[in-house]
N, CA, C and O atoms as CSV, one atom per row, in Angstrom:
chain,resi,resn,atom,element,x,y,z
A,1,UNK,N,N,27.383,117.643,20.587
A,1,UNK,CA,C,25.996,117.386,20.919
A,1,UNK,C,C,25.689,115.893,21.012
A,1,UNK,O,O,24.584,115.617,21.479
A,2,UNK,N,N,26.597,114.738,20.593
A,2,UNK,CA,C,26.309,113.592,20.539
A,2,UNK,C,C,26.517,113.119,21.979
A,2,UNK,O,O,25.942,112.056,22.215
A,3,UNK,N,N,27.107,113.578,22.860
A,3,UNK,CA,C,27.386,112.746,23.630
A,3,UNK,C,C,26.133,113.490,25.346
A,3,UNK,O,O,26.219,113.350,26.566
A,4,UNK,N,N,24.990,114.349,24.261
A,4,UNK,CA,C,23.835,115.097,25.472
A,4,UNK,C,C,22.707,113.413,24.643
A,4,UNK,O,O,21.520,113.478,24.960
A,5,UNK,N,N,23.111,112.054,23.670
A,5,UNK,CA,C,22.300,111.545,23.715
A,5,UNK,C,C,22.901,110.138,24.468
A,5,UNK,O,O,22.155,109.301,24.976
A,6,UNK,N,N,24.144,110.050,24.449
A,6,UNK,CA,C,24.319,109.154,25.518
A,6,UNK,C,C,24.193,109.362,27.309
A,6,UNK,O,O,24.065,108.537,28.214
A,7,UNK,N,N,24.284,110.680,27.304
A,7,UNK,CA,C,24.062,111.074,28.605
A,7,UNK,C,C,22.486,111.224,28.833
A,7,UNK,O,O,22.006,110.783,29.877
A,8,UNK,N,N,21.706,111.812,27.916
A,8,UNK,CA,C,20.329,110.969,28.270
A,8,UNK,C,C,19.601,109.473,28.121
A,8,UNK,O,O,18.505,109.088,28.527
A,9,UNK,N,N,20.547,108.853,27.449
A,9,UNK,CA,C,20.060,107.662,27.530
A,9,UNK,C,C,20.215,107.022,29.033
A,9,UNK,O,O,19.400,106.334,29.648
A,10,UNK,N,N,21.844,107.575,29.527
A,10,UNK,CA,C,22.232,107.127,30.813
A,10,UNK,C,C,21.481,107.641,31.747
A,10,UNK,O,O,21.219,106.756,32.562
A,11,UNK,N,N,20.967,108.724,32.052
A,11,UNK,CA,C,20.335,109.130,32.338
A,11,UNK,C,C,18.923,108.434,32.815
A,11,UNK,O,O,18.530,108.201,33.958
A,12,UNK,N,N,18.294,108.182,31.540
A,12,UNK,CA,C,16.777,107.452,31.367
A,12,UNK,C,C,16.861,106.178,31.757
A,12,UNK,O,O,15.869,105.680,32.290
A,13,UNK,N,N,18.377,105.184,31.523
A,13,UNK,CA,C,18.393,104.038,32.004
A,13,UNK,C,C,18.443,103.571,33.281
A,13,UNK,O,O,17.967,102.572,33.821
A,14,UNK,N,N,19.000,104.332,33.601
A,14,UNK,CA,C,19.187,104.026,34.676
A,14,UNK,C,C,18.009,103.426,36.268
A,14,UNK,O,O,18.138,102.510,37.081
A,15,UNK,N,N,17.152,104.299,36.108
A,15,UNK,CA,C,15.936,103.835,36.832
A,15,UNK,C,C,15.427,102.528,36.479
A,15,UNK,O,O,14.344,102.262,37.000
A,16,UNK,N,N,15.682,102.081,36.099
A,16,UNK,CA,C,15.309,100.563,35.302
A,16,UNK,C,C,16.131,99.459,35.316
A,16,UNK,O,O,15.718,98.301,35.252
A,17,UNK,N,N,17.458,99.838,35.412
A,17,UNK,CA,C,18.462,99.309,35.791
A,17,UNK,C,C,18.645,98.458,37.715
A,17,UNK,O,O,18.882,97.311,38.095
A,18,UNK,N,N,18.400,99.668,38.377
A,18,UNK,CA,C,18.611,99.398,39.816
A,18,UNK,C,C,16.872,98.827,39.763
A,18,UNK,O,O,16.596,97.637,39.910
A,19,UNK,N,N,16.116,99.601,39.596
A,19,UNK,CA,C,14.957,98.795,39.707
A,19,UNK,C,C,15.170,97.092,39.860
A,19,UNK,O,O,15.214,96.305,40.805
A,20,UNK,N,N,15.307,96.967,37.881
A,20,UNK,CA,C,15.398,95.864,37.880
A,20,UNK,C,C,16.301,95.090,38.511
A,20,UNK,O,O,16.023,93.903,38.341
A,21,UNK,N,N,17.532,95.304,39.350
A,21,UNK,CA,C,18.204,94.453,39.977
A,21,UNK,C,C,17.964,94.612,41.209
A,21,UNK,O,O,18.472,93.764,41.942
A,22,UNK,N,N,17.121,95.729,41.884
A,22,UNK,CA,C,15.935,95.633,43.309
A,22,UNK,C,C,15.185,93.966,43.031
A,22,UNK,O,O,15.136,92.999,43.791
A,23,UNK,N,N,14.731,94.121,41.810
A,23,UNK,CA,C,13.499,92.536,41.479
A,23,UNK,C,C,14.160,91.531,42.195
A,23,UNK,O,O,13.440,90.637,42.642
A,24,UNK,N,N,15.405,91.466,42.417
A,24,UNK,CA,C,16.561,90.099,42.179
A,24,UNK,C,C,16.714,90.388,43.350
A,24,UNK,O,O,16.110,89.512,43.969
A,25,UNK,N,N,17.144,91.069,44.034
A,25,UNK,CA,C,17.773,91.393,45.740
A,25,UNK,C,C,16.937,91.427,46.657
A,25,UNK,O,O,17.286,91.220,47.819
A,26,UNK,N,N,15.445,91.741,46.265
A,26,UNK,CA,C,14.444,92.263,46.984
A,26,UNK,C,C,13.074,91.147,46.623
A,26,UNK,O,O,11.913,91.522,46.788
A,27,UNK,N,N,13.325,90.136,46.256
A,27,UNK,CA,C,12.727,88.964,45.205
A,27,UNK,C,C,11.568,89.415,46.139
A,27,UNK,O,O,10.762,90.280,45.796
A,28,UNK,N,N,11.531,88.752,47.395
A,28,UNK,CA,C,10.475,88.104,49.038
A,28,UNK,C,C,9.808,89.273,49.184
A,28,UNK,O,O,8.603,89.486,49.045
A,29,UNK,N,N,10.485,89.845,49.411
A,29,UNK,CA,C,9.733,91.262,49.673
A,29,UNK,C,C,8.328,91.971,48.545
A,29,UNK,O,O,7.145,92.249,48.746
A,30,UNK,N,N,9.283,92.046,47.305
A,30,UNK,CA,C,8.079,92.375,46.421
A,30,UNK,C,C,7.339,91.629,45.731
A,30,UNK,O,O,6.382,92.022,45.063
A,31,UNK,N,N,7.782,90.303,45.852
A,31,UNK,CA,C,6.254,89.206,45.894
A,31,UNK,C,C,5.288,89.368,46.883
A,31,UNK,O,O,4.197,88.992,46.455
A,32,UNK,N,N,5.235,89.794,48.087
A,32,UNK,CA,C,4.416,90.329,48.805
A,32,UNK,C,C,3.895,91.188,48.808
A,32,UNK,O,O,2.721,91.219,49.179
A,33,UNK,N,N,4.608,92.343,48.357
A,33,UNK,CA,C,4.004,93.183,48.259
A,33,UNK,C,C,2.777,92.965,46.926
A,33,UNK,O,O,1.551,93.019,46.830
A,34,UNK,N,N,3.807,92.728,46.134
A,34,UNK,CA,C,2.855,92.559,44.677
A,34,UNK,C,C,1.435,91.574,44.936
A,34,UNK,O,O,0.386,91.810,44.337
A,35,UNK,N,N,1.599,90.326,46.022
A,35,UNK,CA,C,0.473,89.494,46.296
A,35,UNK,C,C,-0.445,90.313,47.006
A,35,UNK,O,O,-1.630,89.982,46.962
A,36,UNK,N,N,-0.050,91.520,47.782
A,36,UNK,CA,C,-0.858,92.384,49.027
A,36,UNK,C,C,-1.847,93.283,47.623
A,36,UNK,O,O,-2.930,93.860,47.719
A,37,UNK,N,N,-1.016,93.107,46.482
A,37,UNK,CA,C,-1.984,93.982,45.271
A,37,UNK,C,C,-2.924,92.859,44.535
A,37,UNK,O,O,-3.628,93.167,43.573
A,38,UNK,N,N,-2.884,91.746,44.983
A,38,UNK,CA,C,-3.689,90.537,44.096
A,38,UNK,C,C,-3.033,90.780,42.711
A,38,UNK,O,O,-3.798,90.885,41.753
A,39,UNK,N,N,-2.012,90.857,42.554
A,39,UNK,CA,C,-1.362,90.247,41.677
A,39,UNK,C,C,-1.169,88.798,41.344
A,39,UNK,O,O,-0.487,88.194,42.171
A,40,UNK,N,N,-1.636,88.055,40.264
A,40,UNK,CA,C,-1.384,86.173,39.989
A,40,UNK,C,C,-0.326,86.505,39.826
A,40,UNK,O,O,0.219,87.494,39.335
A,41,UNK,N,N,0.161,85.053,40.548
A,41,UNK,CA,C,1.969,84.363,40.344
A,41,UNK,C,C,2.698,85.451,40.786
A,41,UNK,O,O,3.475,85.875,39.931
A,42,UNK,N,N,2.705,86.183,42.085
A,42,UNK,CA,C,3.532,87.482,42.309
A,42,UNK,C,C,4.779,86.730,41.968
A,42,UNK,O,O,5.064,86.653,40.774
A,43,UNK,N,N,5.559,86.167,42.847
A,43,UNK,CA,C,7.000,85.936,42.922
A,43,UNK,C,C,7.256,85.654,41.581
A,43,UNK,O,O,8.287,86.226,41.229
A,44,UNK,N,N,6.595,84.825,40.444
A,44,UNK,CA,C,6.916,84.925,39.030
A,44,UNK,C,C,6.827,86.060,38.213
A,44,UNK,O,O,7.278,86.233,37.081
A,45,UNK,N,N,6.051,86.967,39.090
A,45,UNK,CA,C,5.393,88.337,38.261
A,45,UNK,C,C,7.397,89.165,38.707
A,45,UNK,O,O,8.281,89.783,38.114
A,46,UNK,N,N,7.250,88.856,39.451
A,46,UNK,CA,C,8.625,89.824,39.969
A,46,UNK,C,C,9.960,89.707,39.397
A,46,UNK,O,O,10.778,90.588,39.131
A,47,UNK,N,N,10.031,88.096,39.223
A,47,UNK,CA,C,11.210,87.670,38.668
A,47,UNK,C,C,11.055,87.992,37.083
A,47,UNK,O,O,12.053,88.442,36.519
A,48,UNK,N,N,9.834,87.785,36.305
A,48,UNK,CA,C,9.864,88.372,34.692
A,48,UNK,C,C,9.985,89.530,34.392
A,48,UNK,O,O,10.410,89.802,33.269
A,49,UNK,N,N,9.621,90.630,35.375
A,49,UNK,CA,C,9.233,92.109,35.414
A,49,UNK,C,C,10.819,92.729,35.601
A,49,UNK,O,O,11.223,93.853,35.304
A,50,UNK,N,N,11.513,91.662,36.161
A,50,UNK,CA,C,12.834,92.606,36.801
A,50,UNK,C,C,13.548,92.084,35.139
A,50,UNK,O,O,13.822,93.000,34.364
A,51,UNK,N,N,13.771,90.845,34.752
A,51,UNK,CA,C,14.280,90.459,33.593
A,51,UNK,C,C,14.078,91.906,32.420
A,51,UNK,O,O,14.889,92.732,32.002
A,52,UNK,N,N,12.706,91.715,32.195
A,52,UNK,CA,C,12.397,93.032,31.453
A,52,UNK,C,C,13.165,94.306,31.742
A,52,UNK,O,O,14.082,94.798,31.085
A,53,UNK,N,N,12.704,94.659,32.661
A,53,UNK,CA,C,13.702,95.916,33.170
A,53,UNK,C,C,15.129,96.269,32.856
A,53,UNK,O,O,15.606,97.362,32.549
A,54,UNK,N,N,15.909,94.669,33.055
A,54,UNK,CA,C,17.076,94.671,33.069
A,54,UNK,C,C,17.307,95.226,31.689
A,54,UNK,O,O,17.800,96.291,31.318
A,55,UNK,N,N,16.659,93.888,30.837
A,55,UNK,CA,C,17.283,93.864,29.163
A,55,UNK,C,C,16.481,95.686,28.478
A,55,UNK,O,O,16.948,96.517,27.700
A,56,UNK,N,N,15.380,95.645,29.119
A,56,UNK,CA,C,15.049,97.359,28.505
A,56,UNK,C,C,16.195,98.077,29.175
A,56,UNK,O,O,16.607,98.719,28.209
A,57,UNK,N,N,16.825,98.335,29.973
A,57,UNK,CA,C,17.451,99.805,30.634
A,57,UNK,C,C,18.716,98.675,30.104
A,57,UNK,O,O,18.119,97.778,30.697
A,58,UNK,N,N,19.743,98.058,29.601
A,58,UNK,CA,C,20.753,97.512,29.324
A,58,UNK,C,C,20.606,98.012,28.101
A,58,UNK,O,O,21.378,98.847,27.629
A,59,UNK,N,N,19.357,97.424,27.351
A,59,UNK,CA,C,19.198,97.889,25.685
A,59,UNK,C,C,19.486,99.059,25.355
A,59,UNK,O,O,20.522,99.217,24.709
A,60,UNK,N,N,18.467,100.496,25.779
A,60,UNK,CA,C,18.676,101.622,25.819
A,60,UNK,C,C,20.054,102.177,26.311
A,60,UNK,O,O,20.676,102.748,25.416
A,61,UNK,N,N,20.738,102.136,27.663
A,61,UNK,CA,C,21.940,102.336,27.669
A,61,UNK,C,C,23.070,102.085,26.908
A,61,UNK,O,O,23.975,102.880,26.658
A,62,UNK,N,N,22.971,101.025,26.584
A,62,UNK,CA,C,23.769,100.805,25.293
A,62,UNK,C,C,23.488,101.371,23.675
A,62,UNK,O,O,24.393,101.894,23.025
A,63,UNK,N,N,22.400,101.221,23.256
A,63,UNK,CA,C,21.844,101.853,21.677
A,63,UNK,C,C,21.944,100.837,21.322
A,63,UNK,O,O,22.520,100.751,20.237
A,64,UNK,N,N,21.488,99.532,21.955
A,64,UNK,CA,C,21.594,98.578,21.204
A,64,UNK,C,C,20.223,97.949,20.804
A,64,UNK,O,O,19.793,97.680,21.926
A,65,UNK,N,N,19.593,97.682,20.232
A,65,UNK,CA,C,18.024,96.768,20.438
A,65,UNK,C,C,17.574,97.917,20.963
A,65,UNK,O,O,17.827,97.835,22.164
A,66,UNK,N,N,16.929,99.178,20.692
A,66,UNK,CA,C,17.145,100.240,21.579
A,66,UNK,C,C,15.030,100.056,21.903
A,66,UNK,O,O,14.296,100.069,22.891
A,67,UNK,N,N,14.790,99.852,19.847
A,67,UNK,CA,C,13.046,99.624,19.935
A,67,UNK,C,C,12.931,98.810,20.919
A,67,UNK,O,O,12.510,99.355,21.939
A,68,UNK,N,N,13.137,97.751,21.000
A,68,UNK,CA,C,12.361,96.417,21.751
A,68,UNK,C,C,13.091,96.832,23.125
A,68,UNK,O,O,12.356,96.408,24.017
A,69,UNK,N,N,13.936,97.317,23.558
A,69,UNK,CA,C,14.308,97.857,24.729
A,69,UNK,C,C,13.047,98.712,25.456
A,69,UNK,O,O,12.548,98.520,26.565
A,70,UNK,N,N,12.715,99.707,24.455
A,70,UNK,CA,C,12.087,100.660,24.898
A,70,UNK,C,C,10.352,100.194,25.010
A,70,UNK,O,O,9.557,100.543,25.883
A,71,UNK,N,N,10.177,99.572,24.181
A,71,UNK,CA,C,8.917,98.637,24.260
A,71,UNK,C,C,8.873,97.769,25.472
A,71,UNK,O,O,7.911,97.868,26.234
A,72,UNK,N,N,9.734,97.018,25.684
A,72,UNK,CA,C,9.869,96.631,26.959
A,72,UNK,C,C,9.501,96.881,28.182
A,72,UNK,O,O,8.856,96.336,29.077
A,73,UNK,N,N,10.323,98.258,27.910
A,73,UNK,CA,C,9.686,98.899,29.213
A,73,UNK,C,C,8.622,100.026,29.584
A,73,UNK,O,O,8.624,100.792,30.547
A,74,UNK,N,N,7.442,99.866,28.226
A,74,UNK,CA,C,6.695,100.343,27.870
A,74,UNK,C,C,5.583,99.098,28.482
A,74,UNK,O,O,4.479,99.357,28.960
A,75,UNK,N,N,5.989,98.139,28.382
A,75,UNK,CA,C,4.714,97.148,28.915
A,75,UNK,C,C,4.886,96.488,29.700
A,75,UNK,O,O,4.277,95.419,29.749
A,76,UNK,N,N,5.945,96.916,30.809
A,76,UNK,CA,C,6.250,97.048,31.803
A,76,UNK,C,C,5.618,97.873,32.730
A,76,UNK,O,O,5.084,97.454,33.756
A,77,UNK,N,N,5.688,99.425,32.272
A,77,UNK,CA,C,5.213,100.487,32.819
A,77,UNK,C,C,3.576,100.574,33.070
A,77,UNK,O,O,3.089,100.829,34.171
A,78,UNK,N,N,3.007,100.386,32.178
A,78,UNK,CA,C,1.643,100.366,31.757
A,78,UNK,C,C,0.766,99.332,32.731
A,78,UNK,O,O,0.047,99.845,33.588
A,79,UNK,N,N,0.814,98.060,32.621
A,79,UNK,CA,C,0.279,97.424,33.840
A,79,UNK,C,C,0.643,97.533,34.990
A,79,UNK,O,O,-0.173,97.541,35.912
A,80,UNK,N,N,2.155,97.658,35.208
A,80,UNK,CA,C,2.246,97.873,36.563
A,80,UNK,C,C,2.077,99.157,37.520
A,80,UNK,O,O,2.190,99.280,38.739
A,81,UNK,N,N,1.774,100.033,36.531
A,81,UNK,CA,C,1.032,101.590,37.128
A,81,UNK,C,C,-0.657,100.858,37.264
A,81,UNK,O,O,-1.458,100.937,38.195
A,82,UNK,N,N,-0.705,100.544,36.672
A,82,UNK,CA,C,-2.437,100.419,37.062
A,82,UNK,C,C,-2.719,99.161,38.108
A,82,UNK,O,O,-3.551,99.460,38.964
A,83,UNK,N,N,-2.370,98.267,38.175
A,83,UNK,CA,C,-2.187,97.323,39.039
A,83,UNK,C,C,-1.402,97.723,40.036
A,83,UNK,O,O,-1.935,97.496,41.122
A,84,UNK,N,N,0.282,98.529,40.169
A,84,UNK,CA,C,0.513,98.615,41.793
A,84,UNK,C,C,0.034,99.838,41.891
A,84,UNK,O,O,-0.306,99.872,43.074
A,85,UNK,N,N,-0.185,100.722,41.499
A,85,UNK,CA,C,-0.239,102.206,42.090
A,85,UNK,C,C,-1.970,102.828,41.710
A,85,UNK,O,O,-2.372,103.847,41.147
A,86,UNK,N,N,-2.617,101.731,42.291
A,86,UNK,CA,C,-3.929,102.065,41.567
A,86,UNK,C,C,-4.365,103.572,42.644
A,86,UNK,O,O,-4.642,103.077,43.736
A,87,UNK,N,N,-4.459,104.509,42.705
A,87,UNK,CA,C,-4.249,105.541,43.647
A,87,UNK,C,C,-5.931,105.832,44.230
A,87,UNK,O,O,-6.326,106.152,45.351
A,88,UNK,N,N,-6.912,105.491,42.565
A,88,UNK,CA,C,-8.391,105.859,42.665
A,88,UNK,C,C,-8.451,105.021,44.172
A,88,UNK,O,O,-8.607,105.678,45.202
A,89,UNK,N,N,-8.341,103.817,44.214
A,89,UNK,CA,C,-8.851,102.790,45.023
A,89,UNK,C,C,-8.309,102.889,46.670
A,89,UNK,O,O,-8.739,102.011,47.419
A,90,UNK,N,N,-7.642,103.634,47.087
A,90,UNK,CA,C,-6.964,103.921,48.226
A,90,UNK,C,C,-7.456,105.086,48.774
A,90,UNK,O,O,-7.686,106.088,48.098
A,91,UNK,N,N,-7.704,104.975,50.478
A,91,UNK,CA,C,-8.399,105.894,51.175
A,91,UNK,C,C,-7.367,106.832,52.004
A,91,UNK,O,O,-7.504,108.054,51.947
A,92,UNK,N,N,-6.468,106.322,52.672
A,92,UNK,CA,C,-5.285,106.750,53.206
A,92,UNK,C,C,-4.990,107.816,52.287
A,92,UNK,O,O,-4.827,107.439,51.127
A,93,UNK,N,N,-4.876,109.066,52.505
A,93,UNK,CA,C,-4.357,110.524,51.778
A,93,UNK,C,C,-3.514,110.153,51.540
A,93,UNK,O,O,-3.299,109.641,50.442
A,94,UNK,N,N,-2.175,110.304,53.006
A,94,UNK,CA,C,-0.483,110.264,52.703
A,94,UNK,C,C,-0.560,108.995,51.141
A,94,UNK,O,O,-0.338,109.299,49.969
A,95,UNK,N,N,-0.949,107.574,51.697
A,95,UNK,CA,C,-0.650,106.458,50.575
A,95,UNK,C,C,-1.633,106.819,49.071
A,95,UNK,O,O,-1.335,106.042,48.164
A,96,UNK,N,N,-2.539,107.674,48.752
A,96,UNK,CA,C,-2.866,107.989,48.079
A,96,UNK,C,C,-2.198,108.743,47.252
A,96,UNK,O,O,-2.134,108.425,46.065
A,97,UNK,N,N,-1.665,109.723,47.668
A,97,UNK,CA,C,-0.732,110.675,47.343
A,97,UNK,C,C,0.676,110.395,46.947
A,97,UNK,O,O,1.299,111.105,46.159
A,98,UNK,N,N,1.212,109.195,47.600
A,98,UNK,CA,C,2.494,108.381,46.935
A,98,UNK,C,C,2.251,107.666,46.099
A,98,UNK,O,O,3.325,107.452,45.539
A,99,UNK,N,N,1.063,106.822,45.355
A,99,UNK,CA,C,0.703,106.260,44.739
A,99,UNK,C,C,0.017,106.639,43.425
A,99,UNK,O,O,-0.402,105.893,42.540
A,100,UNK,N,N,0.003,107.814,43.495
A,100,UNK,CA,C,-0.547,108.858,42.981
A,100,UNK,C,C,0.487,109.372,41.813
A,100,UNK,O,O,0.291,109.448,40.600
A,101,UNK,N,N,1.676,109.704,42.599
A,101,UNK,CA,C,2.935,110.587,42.574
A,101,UNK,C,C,3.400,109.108,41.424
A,101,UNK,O,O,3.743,109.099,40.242
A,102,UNK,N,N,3.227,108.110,42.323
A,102,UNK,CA,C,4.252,106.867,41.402
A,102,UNK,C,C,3.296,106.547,39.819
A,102,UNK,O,O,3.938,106.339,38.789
A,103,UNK,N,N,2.335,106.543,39.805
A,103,UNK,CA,C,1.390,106.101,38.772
A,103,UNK,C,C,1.759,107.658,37.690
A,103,UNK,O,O,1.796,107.586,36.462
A,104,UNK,N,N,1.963,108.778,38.361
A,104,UNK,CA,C,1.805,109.578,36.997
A,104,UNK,C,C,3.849,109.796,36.831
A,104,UNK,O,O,4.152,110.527,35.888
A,105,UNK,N,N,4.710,109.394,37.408
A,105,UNK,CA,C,6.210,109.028,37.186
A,105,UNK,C,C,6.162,108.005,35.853
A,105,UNK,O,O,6.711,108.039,34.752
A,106,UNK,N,N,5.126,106.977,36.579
A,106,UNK,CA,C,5.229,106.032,35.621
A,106,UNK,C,C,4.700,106.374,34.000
A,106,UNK,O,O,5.122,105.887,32.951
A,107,UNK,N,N,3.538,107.472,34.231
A,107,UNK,CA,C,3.291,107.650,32.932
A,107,UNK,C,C,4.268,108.475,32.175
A,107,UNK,O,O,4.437,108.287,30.971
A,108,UNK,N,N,5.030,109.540,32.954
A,108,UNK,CA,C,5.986,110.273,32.106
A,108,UNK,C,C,7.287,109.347,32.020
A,108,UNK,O,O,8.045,109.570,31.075
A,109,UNK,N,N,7.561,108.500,32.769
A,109,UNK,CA,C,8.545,107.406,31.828
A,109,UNK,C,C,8.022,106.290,30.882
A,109,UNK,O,O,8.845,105.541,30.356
A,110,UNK,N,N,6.885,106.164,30.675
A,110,UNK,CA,C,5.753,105.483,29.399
A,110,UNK,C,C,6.372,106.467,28.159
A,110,UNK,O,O,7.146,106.065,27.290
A,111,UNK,N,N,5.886,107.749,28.274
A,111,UNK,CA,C,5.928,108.510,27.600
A,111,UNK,C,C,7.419,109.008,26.882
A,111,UNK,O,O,7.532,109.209,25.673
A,112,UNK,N,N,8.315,109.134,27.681
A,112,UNK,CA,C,9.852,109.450,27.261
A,112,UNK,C,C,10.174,107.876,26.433
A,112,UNK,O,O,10.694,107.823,25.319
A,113,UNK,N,N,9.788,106.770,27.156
A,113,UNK,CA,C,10.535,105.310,26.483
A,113,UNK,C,C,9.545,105.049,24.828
A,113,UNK,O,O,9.931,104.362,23.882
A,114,UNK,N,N,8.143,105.888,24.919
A,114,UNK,CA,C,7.564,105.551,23.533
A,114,UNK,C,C,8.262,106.838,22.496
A,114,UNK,O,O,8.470,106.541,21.320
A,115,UNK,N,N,8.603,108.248,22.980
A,115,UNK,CA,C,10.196,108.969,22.311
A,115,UNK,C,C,11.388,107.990,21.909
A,115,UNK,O,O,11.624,107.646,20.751
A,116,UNK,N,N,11.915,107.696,22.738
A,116,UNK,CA,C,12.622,106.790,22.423
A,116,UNK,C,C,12.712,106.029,21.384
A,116,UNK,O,O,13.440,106.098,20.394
A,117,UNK,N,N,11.866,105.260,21.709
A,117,UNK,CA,C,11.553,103.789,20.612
A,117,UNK,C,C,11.019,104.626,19.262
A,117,UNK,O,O,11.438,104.074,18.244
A,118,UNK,N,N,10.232,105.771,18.991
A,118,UNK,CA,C,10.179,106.844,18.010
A,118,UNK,C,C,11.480,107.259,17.285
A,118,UNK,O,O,11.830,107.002,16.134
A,119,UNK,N,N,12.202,108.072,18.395
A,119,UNK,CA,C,13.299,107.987,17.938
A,119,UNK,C,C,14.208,107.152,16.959
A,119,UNK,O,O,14.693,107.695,15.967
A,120,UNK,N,N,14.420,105.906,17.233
A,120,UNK,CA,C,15.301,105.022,16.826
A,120,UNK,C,C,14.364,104.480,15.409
A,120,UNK,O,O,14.858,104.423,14.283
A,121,UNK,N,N,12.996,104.125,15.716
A,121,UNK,CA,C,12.689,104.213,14.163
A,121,UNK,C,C,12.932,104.849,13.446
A,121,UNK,O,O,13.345,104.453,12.356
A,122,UNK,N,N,12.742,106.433,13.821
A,122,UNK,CA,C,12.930,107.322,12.300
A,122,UNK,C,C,14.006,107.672,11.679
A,122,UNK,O,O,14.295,107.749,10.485
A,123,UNK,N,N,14.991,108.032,13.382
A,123,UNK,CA,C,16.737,108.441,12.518
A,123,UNK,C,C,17.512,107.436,12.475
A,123,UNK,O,O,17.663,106.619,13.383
A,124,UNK,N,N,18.253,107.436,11.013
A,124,UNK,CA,C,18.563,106.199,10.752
A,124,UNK,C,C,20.135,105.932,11.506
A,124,UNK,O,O,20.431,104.794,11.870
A,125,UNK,N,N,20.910,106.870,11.658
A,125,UNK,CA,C,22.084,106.367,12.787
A,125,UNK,C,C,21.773,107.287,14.049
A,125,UNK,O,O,22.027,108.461,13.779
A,126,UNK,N,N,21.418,107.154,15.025
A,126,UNK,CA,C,21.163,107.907,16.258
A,126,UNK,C,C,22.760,107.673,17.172
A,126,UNK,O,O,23.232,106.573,17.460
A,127,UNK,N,N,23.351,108.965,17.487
A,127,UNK,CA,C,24.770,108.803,17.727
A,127,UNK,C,C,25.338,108.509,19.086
A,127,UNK,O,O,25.043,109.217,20.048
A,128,UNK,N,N,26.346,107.227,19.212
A,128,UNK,CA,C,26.702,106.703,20.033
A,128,UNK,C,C,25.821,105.300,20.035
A,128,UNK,O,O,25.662,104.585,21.024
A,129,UNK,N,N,25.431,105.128,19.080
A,129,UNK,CA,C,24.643,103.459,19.512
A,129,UNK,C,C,24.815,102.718,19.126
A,129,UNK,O,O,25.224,102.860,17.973
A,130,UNK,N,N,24.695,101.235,19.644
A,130,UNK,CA,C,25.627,99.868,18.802
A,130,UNK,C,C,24.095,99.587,17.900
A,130,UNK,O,O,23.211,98.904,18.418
A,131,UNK,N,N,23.978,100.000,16.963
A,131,UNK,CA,C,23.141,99.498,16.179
A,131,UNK,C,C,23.357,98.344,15.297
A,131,UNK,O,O,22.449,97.945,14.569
């Protein structure tokens, strides 16, 4: 059974992982986009946001720093659902409806990464992790 918690960690990390190295490959692009959301300092907003990402989905994949991993990408998740995917504010159905779709993704990965970070507080060796 130990190895259904490294396979969900791999699992969970993973989206956070490519994300965050989208931030780095895709820098131009989603400073624009992020500026098209009035986001301040996009291109800085992009380059700190992907950092985060990285060290949360690196942390968690590994079991290492797993809290502050998961916190990470807990306040990560949280502004940037309400700031990019504001869905109320959009008239376009189809883009309503993807934005929509992405804002409540984002809340059920809010929700699994504050498990997480639960997790690792209470049990004191959680198996397979570099603690």
């Amino acid at each position: 059974m130990d190895i259904l918690v490294l396979a969900a960690r791999f699992l969970f990390s993973m989206i956070f992982l490519f994300s965050g190295l989208g931030h780095f490959t895709q820098t131009e692009q989603m400073a624009q986009y992020a500026a098209s959301k009035k986001v301040p300092a996009p291109k800085l907003g992009v380059i700190v946001t992907g950092i985060m990402l990285m060290l949360g989905g690196l942390s968690v994949l590994l079991g290492a720093y797993v809290e502050i991993g998961a916190l990470l990408i807990v306040v990560f998740l949280v502004p940037t659902s309400f700031l990019m995917h504001n869905f109320w504010t959009i008239k376009d159905p189809m883009m309503k409806q993807n934005d929509m779709i992405m804002f409540m993704k984002n809340m059920a990965l809010t929700g699994a990464a504050i498990l997480i970070w639960y997790l690792y507080k209470v049990v004191p060796n959680v198996p397979l992790s570099i603690n």
